[in-house]
C-alpha positions in Angstrom: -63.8 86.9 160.3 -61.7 89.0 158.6 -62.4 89.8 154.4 -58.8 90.6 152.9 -59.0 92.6 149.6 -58.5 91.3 146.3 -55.6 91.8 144.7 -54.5 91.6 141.6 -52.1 89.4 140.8 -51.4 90.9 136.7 -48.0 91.5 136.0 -47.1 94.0 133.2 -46.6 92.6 129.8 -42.8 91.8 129.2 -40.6 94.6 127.5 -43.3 97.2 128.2 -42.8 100.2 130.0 -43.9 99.1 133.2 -42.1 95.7 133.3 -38.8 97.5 132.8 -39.4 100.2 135.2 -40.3 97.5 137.4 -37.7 95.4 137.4 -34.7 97.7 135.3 -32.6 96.8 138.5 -32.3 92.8 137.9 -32.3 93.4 134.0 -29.5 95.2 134.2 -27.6 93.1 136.9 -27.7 90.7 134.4 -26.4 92.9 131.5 -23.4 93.2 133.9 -23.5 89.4 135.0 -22.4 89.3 131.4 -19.1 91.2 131.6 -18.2 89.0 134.3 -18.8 85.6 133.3 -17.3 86.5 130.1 -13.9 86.8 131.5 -14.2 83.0 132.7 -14.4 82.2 128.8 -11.5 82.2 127.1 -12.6 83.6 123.8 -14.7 86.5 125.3 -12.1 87.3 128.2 -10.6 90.3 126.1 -13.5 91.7 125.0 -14.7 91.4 129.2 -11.2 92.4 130.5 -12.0 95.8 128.2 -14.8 96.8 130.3 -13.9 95.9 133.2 -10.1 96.9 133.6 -8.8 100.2 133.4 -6.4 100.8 130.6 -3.9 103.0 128.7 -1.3 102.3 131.7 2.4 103.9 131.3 5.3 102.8 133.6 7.3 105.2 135.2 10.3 105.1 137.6 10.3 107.0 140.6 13.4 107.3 143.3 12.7 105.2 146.6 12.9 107.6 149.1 13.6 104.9 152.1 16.2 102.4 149.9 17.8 105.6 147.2 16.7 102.5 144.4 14.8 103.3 141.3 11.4 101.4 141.9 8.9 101.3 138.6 5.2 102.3 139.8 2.1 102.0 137.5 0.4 104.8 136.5 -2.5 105.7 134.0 -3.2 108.2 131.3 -6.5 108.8 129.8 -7.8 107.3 126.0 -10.5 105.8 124.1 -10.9 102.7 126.3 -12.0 104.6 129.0 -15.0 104.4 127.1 -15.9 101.1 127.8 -15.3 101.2 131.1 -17.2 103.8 132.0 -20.2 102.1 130.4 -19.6 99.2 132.6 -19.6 100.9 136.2 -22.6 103.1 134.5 -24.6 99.6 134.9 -23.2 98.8 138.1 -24.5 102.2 139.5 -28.0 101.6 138.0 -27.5 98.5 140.0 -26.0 100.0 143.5 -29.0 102.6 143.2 -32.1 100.0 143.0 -30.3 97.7 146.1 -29.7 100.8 148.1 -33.7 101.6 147.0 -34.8 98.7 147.8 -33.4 97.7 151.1 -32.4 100.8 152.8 -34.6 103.9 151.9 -38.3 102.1 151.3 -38.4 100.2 154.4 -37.4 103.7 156.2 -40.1 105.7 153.9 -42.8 103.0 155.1 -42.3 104.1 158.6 -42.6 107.6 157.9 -45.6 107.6 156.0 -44.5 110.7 153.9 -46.8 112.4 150.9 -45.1 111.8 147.5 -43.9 114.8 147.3 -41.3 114.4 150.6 -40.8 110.4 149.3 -39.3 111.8 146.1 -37.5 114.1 147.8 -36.4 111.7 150.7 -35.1 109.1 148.0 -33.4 112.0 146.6 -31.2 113.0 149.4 -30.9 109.2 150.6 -29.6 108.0 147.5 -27.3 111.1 146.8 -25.7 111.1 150.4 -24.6 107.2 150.0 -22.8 108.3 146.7 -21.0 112.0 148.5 -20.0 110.0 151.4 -18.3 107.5 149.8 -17.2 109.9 147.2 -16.0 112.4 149.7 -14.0 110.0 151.9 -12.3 108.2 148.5 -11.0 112.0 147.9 -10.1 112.3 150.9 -8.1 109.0 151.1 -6.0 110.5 147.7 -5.2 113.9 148.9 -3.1 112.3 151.8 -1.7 110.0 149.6 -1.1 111.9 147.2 0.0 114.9 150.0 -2.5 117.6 148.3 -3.8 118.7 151.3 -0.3 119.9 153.2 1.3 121.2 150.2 -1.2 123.2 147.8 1.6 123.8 145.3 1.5 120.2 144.3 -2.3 121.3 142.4 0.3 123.5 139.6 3.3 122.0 139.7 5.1 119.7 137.9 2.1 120.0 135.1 0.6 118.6 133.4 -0.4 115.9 135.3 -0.7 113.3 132.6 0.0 110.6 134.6 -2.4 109.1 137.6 -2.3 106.4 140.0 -4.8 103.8 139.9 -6.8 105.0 142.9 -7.3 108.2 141.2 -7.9 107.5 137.8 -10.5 105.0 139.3 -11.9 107.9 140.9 -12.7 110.1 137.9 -14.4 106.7 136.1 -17.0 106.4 139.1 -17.8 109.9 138.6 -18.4 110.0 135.2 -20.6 106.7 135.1 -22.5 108.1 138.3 -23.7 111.3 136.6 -24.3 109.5 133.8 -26.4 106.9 135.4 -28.8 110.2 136.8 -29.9 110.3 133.1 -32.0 106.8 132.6 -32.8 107.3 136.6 -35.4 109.7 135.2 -37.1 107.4 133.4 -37.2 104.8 136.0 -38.5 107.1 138.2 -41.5 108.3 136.2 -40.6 111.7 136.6 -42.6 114.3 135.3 -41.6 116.7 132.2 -41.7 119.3 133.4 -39.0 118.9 136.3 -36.8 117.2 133.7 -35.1 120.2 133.1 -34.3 120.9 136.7 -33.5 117.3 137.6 -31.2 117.3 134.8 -28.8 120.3 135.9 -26.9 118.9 138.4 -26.0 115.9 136.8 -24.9 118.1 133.7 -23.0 120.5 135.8 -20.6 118.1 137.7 -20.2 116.1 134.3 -19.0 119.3 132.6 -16.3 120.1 135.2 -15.4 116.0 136.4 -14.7 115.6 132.6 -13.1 118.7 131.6 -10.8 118.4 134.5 -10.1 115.0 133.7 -9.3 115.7 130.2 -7.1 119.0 130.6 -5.4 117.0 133.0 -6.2 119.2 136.0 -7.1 115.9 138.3 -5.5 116.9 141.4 -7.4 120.4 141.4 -10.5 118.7 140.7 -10.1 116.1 142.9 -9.3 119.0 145.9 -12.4 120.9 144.8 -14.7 118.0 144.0 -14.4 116.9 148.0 -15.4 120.3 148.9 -18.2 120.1 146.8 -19.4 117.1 148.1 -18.9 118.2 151.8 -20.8 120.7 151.5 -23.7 118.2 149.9 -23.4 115.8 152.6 -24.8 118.1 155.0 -27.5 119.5 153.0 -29.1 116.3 152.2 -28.3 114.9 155.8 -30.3 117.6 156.7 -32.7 117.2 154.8 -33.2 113.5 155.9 -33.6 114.8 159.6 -36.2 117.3 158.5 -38.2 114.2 157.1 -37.6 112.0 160.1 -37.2 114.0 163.0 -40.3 115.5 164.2 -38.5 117.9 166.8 -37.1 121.5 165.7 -34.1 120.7 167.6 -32.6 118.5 165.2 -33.8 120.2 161.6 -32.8 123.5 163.0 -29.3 122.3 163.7 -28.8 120.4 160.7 -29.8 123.1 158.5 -27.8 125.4 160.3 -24.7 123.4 159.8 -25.5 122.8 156.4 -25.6 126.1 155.3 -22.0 127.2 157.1 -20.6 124.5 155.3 -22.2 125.5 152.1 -21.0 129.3 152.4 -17.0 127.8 153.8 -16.9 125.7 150.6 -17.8 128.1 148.3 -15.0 130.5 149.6 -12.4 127.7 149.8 -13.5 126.7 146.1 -12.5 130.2 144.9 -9.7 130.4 146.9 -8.1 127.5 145.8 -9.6 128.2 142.0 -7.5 131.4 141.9 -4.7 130.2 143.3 -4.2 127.6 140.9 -5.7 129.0 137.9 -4.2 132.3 138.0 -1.0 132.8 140.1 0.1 128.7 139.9 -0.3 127.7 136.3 0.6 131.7 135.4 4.2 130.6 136.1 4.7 128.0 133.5 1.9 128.8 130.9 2.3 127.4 127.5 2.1 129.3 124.0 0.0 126.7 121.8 -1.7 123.6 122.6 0.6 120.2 122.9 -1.8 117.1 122.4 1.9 115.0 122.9 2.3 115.5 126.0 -1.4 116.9 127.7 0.4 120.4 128.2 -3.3 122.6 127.9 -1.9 125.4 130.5 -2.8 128.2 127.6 -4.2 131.7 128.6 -7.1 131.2 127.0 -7.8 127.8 128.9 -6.1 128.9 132.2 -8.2 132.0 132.3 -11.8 130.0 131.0 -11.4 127.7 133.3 -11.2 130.0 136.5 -13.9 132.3 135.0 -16.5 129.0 134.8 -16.0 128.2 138.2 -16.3 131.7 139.4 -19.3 131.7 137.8 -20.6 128.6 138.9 -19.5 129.5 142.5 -21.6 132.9 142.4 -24.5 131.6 141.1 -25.0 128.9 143.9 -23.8 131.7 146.0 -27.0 133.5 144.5 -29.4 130.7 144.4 -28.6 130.0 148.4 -29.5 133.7 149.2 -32.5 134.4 147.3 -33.7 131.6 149.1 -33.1 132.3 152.1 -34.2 135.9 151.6 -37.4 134.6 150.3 -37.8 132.5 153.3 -37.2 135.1 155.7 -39.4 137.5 154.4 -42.4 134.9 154.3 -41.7 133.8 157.9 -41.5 137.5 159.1 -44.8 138.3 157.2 -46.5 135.2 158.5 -45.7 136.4 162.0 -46.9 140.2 161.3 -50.3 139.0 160.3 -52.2 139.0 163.9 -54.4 136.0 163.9 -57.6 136.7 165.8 -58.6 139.0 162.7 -60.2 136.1 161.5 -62.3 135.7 164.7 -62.9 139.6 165.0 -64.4 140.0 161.5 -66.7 137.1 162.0 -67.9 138.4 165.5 -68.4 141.7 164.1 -70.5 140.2 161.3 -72.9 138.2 163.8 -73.3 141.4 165.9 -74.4 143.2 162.5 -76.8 140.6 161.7 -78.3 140.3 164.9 -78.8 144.4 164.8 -80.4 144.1 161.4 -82.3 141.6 162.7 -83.7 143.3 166.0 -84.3 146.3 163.3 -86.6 144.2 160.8 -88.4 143.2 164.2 -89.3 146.5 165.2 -90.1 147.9 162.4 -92.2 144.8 161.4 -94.2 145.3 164.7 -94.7 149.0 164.4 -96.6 148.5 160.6 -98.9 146.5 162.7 -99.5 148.8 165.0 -99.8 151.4 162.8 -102.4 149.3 160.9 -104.6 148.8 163.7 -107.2 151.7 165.4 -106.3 154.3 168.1 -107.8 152.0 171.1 -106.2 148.8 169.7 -102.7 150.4 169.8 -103.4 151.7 173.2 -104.0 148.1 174.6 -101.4 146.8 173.0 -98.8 149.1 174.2 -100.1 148.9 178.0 -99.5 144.9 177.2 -96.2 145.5 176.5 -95.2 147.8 179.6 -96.7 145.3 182.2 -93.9 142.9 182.2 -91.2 146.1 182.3 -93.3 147.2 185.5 -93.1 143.5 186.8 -89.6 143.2 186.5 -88.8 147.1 188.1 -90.7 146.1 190.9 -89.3 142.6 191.8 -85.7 144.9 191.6 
């Protein structure tokens, strides 16, 4: 027979901290349910359409190219309202993180048996490069649309680019709520206080640019240099994943290896593109004053601020990534300097000492007593001695 351990079966109280860490992912699925069902009902269904929906949409007619007829297409501006939707997708990626925690990355963890240290760090990366796939490709999918890639002029002209598609204004919603969502992920995560200040950085950096960009109306820059961004990520935390899984140096070697090329190609791209825009594109049609009217914020001051923050952001990963690199090399080369069977030589060379010392004490111990004893004694004892010498020299 078999004796199984007693568990306990206690839960938390309700509404204490443990009961809503525990189970923040159904609670808030059913915050959201709410929304939803709500546009069912007919006297709620406006107040649901607002968070759900995007609004402030404008109507614009554009020349069909394949027909010569004026077609109308729907496009989007930005306003208050966005508000309300961004603190509905903010649930829903509170929601998409516990599922993709749940179902994905804790059966995977259970099989590697990592320390808590590598878990939190393996969640990390697992959860980040679902969101910069899917984030990356979406990008993607609007550059070609919108034909950002092929012609790079498009990023300055005709600006300001008050007016999106729904695809992209879509876009710049998910963003914002994701970051945001990074915020109450702390708390859910029981993370300590002392790396709340560097889990915090990130998330505070990309919502800094995503909304200024979104705001000044520099979306399709953003968009371009968001997708680098999150190439770059992709491979870092995929790497990262195969470090944790893949017990060969094959594989994390590689991985790495790509991950850091593609870190160092984005960050040249992002500047090249940063200064193209920023100071020789938007330098040909820059504005005197601020016009709120019509979302025209090409000023000096704001043309010149904004590629001097991404610079600056740009050199200081740029930094970060070599000092650690640096730091890395210079404790692997040490590590290899140090010769390893010191260890083993000191400790030899301390037995051999005490075994000396030891043969020392003898000797001297057993010449006292021979000292102490008379002339004829000593003279026995040291013919004693020399017989077994003699034996052994003659058996030679």
């Amino acid at each position: 027979m078999t004796l199984k351990k007693k568990t306990s079966t206690k839960n938390p109280p309700i509404l204490s901290h443990e009961f809503v860490i525990q189970n923040h992912g159904d609670i808030v699925s059913c915050v959201a349910m709410l929304f939803v069902v709500g546009l069912m009902v007919q006297v709620t269904s406006p107040l649901a359409y607002m968070f759900i929906a995007l609004h402030h949409n404008v109507t614009s007619t554009v020349q069909d190219t394949s027909y010569g007829v004026p077609i109308e297409v729907l496009r989007y501006t930005y306003g208050a309202k966005d508000a309300c939707a961004v603190f509905f997708y903010f649930l829903i990626c509170i929601v998409m993180h516990a599922i993709i925690q749940e179902y994905i990355l804790d059966k995977f963890s259970k099989r590697l048996h990592l320390s808590k240290s590598k878990q939190s760090k393996f969640n990390e990366s697992g959860q980040l490069l679902f969101f910069y796939v899917i984030s990356f490709l979406w990008a993607g999918d609007i550059m070609f649309r919108e034909n950002l890639l092929l012609n790079l002029s498009s990023l300055w002209l005709n600006y300001p680019h008050n007016s999106m598609v729904f695809t992209l204004k879509f876009f710049y919603i998910i963003q914002i709520a994701y970051w945001l969502h990074c915020y109450p992920e702390l708390y859910f995560q029981k993370v300590k206080r002392e790396e709340i200040i560097s889990k915090t950085l990130y998330p505070t950096l990309h919502l800094v640019f995503i909304i200024g960009a979104y705001l000044l109306n520099f979306t399709r820059v953003g968009v371009v240099l968001l997708s680098l961004q999150y190439l770059a990520e992709t491979f870092f935390h995929a790497a990262r994943l195969i470090y944790f899984s893949d017990k060969s140096e094959n594989g994390r070697k590689g991985g790495y290896t790509l991950a850091n090329i593609a870190f160092v190609v984005a960050r040249l791209l992002t500047v090249t593109i940063t200064v193209l825009t920023f100071w020789y594109g938007l330098a040909l049609s820059t504005a005197t004053a601020l016009d709120f009217e019509t979302g025209n914020f090409n000023t000096e001051v704001i043309r010149i601020g904004s590629l001097t923050i991404i610079s600056i952001l740009q050199a200081w990963l740029m930094w970060n990534f070599l000092t650690f690199y640096l730091r890395y090399i210079k404790e692997k080369s040490s590590g290899k300097q140090r010769p390893k069977p010191t260890a083993t030589r000191k400790s030899n060379k301390t037995v051999q000492d005490r075994i000396t010392k030891a043969k020392k004490k003898r000797e001297e111990q057993k010449q006292k007593e021979d000292d102490d004893l008379p002339e004829v004694d000593q003279n026995t004892k040291k013919n004693l001695r020399s017989r077994p010498a003699a034996a052994a020299q003659k058996a030679k």
